[in-house]
DSSP file (Angstrom, degrees, kcal/mol; ACC not computed):
  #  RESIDUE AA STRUCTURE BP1 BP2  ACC     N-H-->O    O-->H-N    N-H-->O    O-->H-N    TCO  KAPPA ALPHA  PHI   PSI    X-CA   Y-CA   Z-CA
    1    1 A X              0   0    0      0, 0.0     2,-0.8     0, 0.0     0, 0.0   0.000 360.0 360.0 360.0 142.4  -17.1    6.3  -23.8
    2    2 A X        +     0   0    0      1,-0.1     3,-0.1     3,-0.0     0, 0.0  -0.961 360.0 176.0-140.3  85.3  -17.5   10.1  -24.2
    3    3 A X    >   +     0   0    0     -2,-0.8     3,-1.0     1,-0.2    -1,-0.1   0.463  67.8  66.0-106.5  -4.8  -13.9   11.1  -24.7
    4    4 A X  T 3  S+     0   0    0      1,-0.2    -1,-0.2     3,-0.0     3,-0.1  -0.080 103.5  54.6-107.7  58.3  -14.5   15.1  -25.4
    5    5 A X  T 3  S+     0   0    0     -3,-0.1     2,-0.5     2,-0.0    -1,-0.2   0.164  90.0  90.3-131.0  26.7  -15.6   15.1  -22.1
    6    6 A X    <   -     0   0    0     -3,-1.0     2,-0.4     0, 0.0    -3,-0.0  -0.802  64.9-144.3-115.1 156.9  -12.6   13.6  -20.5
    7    7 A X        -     0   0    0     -2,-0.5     2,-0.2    -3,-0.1    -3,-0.0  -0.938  23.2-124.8-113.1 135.4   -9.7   15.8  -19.2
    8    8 A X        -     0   0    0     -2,-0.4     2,-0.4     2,-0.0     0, 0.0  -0.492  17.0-135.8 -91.3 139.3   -6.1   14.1  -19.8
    9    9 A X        -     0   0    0     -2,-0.2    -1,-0.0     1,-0.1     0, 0.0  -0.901  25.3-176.6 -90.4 133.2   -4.2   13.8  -16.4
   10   10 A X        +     0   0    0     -2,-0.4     2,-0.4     2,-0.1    -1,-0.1  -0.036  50.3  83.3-140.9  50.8   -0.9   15.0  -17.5
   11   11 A X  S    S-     0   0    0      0, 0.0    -2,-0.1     0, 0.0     0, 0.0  -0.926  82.5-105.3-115.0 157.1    1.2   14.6  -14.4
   12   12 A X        -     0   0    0     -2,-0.4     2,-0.3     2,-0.0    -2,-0.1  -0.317  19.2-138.6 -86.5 151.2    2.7   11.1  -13.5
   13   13 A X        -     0   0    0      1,-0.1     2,-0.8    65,-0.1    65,-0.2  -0.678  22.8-114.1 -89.6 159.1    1.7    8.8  -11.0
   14   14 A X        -     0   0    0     63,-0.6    -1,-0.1    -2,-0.3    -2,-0.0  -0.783  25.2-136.1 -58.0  98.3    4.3    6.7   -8.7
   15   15 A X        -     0   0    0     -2,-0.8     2,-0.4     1,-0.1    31,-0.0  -0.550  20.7-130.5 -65.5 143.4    4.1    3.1   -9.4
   16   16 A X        -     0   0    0     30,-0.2     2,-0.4    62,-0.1    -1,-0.1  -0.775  21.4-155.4-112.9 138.0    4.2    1.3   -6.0
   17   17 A X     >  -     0   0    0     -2,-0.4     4,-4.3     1,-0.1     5,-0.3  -0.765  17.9-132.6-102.8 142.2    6.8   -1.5   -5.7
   18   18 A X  H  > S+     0   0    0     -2,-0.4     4,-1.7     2,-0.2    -1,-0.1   0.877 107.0  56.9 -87.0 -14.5    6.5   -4.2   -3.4
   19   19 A X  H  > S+     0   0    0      2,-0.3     4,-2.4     3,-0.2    -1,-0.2   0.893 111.8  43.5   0.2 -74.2    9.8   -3.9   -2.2
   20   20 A X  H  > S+     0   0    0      1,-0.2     4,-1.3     2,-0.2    -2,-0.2   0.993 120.7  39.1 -67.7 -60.4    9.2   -0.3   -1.2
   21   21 A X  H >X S+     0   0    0     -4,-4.3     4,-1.9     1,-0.2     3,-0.5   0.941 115.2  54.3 -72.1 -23.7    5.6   -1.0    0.3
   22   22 A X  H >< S+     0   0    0     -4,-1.7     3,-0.8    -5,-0.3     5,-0.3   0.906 104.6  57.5 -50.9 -63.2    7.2   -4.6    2.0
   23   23 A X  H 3< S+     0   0    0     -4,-2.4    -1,-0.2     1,-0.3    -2,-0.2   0.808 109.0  46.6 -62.5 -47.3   10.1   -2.1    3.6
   24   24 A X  H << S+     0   0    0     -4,-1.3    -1,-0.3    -3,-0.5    -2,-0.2   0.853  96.3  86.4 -63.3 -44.4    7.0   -0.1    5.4
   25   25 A X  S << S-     0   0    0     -4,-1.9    13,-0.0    -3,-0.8    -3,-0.0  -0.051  91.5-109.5 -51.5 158.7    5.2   -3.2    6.6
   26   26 A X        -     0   0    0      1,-0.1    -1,-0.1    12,-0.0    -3,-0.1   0.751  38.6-135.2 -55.4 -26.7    6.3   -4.9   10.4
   27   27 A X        +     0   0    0     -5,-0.3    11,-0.1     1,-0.0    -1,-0.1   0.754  64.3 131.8  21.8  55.3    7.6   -7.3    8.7
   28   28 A X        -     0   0    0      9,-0.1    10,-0.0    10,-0.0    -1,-0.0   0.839  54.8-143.1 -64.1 -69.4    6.0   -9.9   11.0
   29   29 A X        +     0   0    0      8,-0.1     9,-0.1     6,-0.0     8,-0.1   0.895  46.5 153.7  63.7  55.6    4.3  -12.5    8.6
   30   30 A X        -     0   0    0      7,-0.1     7,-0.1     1,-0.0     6,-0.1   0.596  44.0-143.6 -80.6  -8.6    1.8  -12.5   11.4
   31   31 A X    >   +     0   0    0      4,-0.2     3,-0.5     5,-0.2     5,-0.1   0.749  64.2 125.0  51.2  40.2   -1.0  -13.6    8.7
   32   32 A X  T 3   +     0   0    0      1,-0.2    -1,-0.1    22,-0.1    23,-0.1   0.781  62.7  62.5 -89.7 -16.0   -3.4  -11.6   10.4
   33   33 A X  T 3  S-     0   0    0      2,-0.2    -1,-0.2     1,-0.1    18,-0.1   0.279 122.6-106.9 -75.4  18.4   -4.1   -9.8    7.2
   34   34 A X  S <  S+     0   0    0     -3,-0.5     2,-0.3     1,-0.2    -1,-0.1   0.344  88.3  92.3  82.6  -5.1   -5.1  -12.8    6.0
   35   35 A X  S    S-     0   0    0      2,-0.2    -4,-0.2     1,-0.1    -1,-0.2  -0.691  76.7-110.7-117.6-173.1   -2.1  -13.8    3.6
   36   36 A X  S    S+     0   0    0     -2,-0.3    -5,-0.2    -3,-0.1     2,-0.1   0.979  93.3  33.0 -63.4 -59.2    1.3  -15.8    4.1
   37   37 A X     >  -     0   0    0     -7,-0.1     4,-0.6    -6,-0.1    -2,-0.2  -0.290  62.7-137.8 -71.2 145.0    3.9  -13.0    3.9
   38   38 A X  H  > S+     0   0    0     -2,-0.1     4,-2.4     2,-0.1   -13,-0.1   0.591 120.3  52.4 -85.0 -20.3    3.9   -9.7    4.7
   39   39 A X  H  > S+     0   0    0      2,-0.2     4,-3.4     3,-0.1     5,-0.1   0.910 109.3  44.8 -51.1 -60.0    5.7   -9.9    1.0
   40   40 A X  H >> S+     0   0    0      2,-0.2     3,-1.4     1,-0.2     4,-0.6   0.977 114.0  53.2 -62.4 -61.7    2.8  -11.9   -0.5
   41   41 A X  H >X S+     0   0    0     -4,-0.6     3,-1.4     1,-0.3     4,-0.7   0.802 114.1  49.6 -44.4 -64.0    0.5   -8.8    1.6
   42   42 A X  H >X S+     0   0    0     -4,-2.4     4,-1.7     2,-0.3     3,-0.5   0.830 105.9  47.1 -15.3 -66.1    2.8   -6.5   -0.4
   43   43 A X  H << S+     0   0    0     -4,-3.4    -1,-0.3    -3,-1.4    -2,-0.2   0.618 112.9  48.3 -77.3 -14.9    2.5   -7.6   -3.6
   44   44 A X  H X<>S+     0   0    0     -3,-1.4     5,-1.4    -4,-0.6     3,-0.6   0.652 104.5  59.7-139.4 -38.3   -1.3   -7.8   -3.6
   45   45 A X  H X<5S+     0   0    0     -4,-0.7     3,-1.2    -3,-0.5    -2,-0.2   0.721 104.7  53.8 -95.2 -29.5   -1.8   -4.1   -2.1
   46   46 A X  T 3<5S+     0   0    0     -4,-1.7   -30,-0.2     1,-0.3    -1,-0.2   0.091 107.2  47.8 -88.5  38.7    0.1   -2.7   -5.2
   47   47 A X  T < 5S-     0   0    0     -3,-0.6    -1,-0.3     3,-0.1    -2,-0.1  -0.241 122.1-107.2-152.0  17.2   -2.2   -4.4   -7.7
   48   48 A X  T < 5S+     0   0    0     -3,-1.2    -3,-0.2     1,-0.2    -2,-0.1   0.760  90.6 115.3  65.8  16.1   -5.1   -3.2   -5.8
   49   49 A X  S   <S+     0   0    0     -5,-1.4    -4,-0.2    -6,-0.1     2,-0.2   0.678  74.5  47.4 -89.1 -11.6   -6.0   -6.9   -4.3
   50   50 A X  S    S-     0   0    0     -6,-0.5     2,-0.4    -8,-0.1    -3,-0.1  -0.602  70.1-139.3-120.1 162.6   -5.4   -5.9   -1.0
   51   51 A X    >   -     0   0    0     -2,-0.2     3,-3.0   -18,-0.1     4,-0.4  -0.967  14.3-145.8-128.5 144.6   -6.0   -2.9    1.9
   52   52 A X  T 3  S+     0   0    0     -2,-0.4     6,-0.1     1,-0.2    -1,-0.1   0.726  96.1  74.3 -59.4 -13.6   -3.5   -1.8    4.0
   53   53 A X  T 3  S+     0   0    0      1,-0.2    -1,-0.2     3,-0.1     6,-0.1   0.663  85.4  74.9 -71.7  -9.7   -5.8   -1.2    6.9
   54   54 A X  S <  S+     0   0    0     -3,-3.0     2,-1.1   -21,-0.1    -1,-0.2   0.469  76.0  86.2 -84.1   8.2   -5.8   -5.5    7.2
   55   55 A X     >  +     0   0    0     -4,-0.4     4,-0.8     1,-0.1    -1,-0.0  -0.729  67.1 179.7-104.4 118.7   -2.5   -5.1    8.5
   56   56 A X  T  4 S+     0   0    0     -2,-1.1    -1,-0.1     2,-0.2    -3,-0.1   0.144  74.1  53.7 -95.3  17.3   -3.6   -4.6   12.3
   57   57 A X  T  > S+     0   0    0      3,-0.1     4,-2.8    -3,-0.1     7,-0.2   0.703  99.2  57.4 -95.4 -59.6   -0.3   -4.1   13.7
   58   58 A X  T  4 S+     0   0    0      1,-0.2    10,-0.2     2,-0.2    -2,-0.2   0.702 122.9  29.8 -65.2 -32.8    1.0   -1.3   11.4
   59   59 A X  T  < S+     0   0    0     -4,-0.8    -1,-0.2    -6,-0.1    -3,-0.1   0.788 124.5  47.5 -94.4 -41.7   -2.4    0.9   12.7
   60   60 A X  T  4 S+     0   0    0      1,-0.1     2,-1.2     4,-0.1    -2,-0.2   0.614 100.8  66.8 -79.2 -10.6   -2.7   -0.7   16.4
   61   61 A X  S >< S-     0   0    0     -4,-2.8     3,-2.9     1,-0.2     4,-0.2  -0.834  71.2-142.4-138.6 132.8    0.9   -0.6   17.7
   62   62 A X  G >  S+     0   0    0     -2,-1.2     3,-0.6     1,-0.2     4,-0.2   0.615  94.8  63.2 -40.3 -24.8    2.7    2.7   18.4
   63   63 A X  G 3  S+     0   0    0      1,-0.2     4,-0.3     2,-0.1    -1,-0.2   0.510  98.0  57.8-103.8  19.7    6.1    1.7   17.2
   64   64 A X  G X> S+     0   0    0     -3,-2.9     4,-1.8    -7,-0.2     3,-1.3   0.742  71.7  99.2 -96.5  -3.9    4.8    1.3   13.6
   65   65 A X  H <> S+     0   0    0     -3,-0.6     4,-1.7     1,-0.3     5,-0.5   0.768  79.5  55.3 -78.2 -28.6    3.5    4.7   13.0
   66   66 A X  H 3> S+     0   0    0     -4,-0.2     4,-3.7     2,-0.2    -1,-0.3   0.973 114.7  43.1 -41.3 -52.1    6.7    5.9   11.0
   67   67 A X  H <> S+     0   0    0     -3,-1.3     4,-3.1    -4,-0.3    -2,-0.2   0.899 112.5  52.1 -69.6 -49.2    6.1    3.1    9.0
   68   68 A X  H  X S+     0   0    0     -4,-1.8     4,-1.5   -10,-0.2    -1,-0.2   0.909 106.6  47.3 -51.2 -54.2    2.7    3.6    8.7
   69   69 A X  H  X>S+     0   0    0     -4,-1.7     4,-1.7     2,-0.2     5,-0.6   0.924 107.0  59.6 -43.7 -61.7    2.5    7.2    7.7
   70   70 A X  H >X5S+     0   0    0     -4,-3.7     3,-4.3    -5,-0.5     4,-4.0   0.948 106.3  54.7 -46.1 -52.8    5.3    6.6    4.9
   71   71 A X  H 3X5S+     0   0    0     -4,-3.1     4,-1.1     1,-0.3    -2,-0.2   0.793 109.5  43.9 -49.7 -26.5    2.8    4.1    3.5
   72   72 A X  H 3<5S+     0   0    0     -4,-1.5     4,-0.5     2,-0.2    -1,-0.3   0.378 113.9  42.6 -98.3  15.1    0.3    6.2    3.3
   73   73 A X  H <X5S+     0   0    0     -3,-4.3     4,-0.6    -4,-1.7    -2,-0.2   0.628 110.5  57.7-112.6 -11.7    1.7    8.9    2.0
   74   74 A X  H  <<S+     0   0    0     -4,-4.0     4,-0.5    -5,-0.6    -2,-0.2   0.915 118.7  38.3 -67.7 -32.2    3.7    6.2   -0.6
   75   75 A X  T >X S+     0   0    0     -4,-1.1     3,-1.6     2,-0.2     4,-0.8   0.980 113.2  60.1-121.0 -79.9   -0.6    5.0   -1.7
   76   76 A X  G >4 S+     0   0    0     -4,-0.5     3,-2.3     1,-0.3     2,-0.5   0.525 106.2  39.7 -49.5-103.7   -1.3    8.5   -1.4
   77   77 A X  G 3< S+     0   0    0     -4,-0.6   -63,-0.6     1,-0.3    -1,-0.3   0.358 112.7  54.3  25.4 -55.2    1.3    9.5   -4.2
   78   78 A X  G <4        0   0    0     -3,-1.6    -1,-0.3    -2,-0.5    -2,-0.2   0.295 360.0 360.0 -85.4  -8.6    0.4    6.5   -6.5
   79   79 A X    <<        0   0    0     -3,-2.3    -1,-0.2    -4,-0.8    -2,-0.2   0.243 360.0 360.0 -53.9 360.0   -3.5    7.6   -6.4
């Protein structure tokens, strides 16, 4: 690694809770994202196992987009 070429980030990132992204989800536990929970879905997109675009509800139906938008701007934030 070739660290005097690296520039130090020196503003802090937002750790994403699964709590906080859980609260954003439909909270269906429609398993179409492929896990049990919309919790479990949670906990796995803020350890980077997951993407939020497998929740097809939260982008395909009109009354999630509140919820949708906070989430991405909560993942936007934590980037």
């Amino acid at each position: 690694m070739d660290r005097d070429n690296l520039t130090p980030l020196y503003t802090p990132r937002k750790r994403l809770v699964a709590m906080e992204v859980y609260q954003q989800l439909p909270q269906t536990n429609c398993k179409l994202c492929g896990h049990p929970t919309c919790f479990a879905f949670a906990s796995r997109i803020t350890v980077g196992e997951a993407d939020v675009e497998a929740c097809t509800p939260l982008f395909d139906e009109a009354q999630y987009e509140e919820k949708r938008q906070a989430l991405l701007d909560m993942l936007a934030e934590a980037a």
